[in-house]
C-alpha positions in Angstrom: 72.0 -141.9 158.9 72.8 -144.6 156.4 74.8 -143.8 154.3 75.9 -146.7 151.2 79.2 -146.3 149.3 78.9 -147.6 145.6 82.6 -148.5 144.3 85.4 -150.9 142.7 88.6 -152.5 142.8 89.6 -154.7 140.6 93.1 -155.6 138.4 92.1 -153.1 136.1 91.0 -150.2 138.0 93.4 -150.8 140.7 92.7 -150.5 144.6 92.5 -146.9 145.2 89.0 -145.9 144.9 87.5 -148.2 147.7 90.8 -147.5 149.8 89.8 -144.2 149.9 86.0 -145.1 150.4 86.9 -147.2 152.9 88.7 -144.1 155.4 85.9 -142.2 154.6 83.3 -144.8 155.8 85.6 -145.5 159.4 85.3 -141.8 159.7 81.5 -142.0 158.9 81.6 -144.8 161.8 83.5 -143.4 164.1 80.9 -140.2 163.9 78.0 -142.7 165.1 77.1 -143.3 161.0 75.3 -146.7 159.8 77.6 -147.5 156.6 77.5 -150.5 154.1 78.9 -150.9 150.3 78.2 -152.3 146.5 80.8 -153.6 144.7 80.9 -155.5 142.0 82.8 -159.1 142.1 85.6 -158.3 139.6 88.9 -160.1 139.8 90.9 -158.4 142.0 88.5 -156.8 143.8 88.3 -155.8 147.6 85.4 -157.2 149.0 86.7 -159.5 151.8 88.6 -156.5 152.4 85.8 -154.3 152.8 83.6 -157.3 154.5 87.1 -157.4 157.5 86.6 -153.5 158.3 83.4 -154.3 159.5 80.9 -153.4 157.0 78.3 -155.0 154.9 78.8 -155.2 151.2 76.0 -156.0 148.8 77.8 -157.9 145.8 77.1 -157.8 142.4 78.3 -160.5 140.3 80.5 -160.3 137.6 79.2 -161.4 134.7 80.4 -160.6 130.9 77.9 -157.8 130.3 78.2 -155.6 126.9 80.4 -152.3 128.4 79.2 -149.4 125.9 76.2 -147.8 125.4 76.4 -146.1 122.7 79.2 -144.6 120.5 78.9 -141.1 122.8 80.3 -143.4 126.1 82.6 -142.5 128.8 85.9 -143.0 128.3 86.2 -145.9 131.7 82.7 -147.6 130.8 84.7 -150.7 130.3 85.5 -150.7 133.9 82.3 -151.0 134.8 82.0 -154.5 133.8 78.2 -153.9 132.6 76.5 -150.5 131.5 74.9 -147.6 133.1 71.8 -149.0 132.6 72.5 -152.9 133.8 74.7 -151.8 136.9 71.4 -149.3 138.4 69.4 -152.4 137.8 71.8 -154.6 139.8 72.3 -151.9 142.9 68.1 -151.1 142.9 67.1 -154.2 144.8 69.3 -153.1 147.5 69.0 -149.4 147.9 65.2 -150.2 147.2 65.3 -152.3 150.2 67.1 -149.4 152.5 66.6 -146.3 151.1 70.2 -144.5 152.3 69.9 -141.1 153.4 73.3 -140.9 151.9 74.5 -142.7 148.4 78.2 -141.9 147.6 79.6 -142.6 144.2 83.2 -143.1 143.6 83.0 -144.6 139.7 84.7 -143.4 136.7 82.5 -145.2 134.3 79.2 -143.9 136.3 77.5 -140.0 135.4 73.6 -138.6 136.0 72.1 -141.3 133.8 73.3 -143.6 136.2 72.2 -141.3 139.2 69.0 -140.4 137.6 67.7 -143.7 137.2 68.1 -144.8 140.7 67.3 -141.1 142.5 63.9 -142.7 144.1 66.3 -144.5 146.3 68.2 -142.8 147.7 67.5 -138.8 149.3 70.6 -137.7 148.5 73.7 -138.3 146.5 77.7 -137.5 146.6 80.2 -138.0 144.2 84.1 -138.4 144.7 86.0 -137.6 141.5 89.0 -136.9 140.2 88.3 -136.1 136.6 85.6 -133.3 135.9 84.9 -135.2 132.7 81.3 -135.8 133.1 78.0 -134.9 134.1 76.7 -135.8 137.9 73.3 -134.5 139.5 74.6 -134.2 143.4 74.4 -132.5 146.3 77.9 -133.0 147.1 81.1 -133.2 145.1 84.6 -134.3 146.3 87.4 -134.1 143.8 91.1 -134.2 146.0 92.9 -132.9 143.3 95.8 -130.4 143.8 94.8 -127.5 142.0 90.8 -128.1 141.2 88.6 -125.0 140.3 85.4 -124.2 141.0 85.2 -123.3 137.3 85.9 -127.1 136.5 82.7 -128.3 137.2 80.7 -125.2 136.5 78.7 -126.9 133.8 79.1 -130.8 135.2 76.6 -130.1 138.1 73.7 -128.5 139.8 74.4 -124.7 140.7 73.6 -125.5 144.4 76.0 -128.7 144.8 78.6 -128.1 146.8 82.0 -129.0 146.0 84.6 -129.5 148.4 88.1 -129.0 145.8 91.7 -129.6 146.5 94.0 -131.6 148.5 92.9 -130.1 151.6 90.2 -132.6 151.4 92.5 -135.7 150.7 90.9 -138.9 151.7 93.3 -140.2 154.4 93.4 -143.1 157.0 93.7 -141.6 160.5 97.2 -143.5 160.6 98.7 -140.8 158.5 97.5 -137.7 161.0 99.1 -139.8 163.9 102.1 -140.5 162.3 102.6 -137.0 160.9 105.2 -135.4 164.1 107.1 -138.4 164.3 107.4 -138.2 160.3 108.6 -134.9 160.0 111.4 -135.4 163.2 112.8 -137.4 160.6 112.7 -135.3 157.8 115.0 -132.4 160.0 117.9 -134.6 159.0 117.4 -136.4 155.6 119.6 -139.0 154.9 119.3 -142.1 152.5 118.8 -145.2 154.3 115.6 -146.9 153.8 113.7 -146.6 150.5 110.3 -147.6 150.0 108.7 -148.6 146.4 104.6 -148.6 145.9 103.5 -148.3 142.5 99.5 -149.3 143.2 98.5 -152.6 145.0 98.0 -154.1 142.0 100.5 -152.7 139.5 99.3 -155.3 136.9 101.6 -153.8 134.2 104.4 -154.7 136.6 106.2 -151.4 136.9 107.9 -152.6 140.3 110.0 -154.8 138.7 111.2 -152.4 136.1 112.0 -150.2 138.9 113.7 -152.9 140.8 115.6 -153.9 137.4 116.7 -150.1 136.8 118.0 -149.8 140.6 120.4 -152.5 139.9 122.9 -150.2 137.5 122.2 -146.9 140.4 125.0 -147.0 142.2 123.2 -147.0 145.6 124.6 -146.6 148.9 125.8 -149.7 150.3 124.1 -149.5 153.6 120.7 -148.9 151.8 117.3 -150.8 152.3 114.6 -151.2 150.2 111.1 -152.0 150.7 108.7 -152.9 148.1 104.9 -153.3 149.0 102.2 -154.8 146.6 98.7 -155.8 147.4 97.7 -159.9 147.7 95.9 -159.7 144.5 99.1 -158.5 142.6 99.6 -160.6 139.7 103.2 -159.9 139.3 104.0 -160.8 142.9 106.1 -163.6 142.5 108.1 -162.4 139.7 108.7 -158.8 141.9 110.3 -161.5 144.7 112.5 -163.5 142.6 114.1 -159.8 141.5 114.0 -158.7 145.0 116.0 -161.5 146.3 119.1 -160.8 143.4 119.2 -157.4 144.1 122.7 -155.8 145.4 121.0 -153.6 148.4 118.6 -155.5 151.7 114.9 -155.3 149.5 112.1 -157.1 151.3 108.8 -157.4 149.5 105.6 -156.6 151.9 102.2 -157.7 150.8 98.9 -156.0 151.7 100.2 -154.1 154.4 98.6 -152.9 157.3 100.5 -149.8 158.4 101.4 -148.2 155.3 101.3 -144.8 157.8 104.6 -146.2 159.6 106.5 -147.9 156.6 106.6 -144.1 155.1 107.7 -142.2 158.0 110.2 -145.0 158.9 111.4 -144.4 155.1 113.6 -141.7 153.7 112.4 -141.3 149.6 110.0 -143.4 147.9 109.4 -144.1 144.4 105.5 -144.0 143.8 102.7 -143.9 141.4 101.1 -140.8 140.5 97.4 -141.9 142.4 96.2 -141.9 145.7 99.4 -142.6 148.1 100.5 -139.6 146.4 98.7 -137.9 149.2 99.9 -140.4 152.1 103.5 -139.3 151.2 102.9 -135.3 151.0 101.1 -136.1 154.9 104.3 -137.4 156.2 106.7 -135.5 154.2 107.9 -138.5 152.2 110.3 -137.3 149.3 109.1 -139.3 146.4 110.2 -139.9 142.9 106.9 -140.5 140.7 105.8 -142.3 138.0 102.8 -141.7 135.6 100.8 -145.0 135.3 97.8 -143.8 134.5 96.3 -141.2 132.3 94.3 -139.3 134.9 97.4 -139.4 136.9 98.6 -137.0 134.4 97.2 -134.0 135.3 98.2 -134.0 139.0 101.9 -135.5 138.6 102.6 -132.4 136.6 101.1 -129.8 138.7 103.4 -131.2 141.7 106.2 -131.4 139.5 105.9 -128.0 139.0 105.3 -126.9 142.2 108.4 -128.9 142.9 106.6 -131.0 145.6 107.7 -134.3 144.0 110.4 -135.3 141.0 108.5 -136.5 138.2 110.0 -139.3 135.9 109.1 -141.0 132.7 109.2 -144.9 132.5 110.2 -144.8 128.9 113.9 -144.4 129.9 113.5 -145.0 133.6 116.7 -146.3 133.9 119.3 -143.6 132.7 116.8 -141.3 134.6 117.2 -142.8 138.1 120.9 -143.2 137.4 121.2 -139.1 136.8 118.8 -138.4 139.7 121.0 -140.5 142.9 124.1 -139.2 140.9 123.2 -135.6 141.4 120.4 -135.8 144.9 121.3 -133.7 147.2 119.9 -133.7 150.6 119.0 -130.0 150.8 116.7 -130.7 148.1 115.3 -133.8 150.1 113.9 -131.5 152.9 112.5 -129.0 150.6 110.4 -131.3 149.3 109.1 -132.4 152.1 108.3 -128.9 153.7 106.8 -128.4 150.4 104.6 -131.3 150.0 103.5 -131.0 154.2 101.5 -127.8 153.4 99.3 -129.6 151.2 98.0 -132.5 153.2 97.1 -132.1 157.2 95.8 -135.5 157.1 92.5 -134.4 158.6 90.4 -134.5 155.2 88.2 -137.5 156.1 87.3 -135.3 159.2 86.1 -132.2 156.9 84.5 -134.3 154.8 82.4 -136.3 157.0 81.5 -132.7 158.3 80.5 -131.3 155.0 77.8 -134.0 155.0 76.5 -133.7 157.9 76.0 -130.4 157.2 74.8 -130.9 153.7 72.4 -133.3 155.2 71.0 -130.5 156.4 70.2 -128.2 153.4 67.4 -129.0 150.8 67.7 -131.7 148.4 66.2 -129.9 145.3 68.5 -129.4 142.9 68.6 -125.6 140.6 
């Protein structure tokens, strides 16, 4: 098969979508798949990235293209960088010139008009979602989120798409599955020795050097080590080092790492953004303080919060809040968080995923 993944990175919509694409392409890959992508060229985007994993990406250039449609748009068309209507018009020459077997979708600012208009090129479509805010007409729906219903998308798509819901599904590197034993050894005996801070690869509101800033007045063990990792497109990078280097505890700042799998079973609590790594951390057990920085983060921060899988904290006072929580952690709590959050993620989602669509690819592509 050939399958073509149609997503974006970029300052503002962060690099979590095609990270996510991207494990789910090497596991497309590794099952003997022909995989390529289309992206569009915004700033901060991944596409060398993309291009360095070994597949072909079909760019579309950036250029300043009216965002809305109409009044009745989606709430992310402005991440788009063009409409609905513009962006099937730049991806047609190429899927024209292929004609995937498999088109998979992973765009907030893209629904069914989008799909309709370009259905003559591809057979059949999946989408990857998060928000069950909008219509799609797809065989296949992914949405990872912890807690999803079936009733969510009841009137969003086709009564014979199938929808794989929940975090069972979580789109993760093989690197987490491998590191997962050696992760949870550690957790048997929690301790606070190594701390690791990733608040998106981009964190263009600069939310790592709040955190950073707010440490400073924590009272944290002595013998403590940070580590801070940011993407290469970070625009707050420099500014995240200078605080780094005056702070009281060992903090080294990483930059578009490469074993993200390690640095979090090597660590002992994290302090994360509400998105994508929330997974990576429930794989290995990480116990992680977490930060809203997005409003679709929302949903799922509090849902864990709840279930007590992570501690959920509010920027707006982030300092007295991290003061209260080292004052008063105690280390029982530590390793329930981590058995709690290990039920949720195996690690083995890109697996069942791939083999959903194979099987999928199987079954008629009419829709009801």
């Amino acid at each position: 098969m050939h399958i073509v993944f149609r997503t974006d990175a970029s300052l503002q919509i962060g690099i979590g979508h095609v990270m996510r694409c991207l494990a789910l392409a090497v596991g497309l890959r590794t099952h003997g798949q022909q995989v390529s992508f289309i992206c569009r060229a915004h700033a901060g985007n991944l596409i060398q990235a993309i291009e360095q994993q070994g597949f072909d990406v079909f760019t579309i250039k950036n250029t300043a293209q009216e965002t809305i449609d109409n009044i009745g748009e989606l709430e992310h068309a402005n991440w788009l960088g063009a409409t609905q209507h513009v962006d099937a018009e730049d991806c047609c020459e190429y899927l024209e010139s292929i004609k995937p077997d498999w088109l998979i979708v992973d765009h907030y600012a893209l629904d069914y008009r989008w799909q309709d208009s370009l259905q003559l090129y591809y057979k059949k479509l999946m989408v990857i979602d998060d928000l069950a805010d909008r219509k799609h007409h797809c065989q296949l729906l992914l949405d990872q989120t912890y807690g999803r219903k079936l009733s969510d998308y009841q009137t969003l798509v086709p009564q014979n798409c199938w929808l794989l819901l929940g975090s069972d599904y979580a789109l993760l590197r093989m690197e987490f599955a491998k590191w997962r034993e050696t992760s949870q050894q550690r957790r048997h005996d929690p301790q606070l020795s190594k701390m690791l801070i990733t608040l998106g690869g981009v964190d263009k509101d600069n939310v790592t050097g709040q955190v950073l800033t707010a440490l400073k007045t924590c009272g944290l063990p002595k013998g403590l080590t940070i580590v801070v990792v940011l993407g290469a497109t970070a625009p707050h990078l420099s500014v995240v080092q200078k605080i780094a280097a005056s702070m009281q505890n060992a903090t080294e700042v990483k930059v578009s790492v490469d074993n993200m799998a390690e640095l979090m079973a090597s660590s002992d609590i994290a302090i994360g953004a509400a998105g994508a790594t929330t997974w990576e951390r429930c794989c290995l057990g990480l116990p992680a303080i977490t930060l809203i920085l997005a409003e679709n983060q929302l949903e799922l921060a509090q849902h864990l919060a709840a279930a007590k899988v992570i501690w959920l904290m509010q920027q707006a006072n982030l300092a007295a809040e991290l003061n209260k929580f080292f004052a008063g952690l105690v280390f029982a709590d530590m390793a329930e968080c981590s058995r709690k959050s290990m039920r949720l993620v195996d690690g083995l989602g890109v697996n069942k995923v791939v083999q959903a669509l194979m099987h999928a690819n199987e079954m008629s592509a009419d829709f009801e």
